[in-house]
C-alpha positions in Angstrom: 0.0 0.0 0.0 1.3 3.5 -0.9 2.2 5.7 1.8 1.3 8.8 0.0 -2.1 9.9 1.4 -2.9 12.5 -1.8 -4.0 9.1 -4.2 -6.8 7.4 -4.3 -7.4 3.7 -5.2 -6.5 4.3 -9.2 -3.2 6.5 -7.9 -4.6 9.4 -9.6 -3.6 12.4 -7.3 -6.6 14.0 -5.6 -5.4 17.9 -5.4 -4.2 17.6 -9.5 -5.8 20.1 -11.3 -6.9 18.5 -14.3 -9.4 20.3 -16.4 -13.0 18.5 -17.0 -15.7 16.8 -15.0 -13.6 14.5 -13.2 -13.4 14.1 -9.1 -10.8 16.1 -8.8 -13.0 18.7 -10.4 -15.4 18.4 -7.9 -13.1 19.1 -5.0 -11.9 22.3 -6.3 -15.0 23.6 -6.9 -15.9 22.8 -3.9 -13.1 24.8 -2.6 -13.6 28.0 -5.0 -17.2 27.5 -3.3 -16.4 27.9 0.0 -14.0 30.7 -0.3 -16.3 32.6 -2.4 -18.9 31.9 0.3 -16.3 32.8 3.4 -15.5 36.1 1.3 -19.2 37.2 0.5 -19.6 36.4 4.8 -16.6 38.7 5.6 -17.3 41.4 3.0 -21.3 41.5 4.5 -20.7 41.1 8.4 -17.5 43.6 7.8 -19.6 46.0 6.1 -22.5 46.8 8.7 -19.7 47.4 11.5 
């Protein structure tokens, strides 16, 4: 078993940035998501102090 924890079961790297629906895909947009949610959160809470 590979000690690298970044690879799934295929050995395809999970934080590669490859272009396309794929999983990896998935998890970055799920982390543009979230920062774009974090930043619109800030920017609002921020703005009415």
């Amino acid at each position: 078993m590979s000690s690298n924890k970044n690879t799934e079961i295929n050995g395809q790297d999970r934080n590669a940035f490859i272009f396309g629906l794929s999983p990896q895909a998935e998890i970055w947009n799920g982390r543009l998501a979230m920062i774009v949610a974090t930043y619109v959160l800030l920017h609002n809470v921020l703005r009415i102090i």
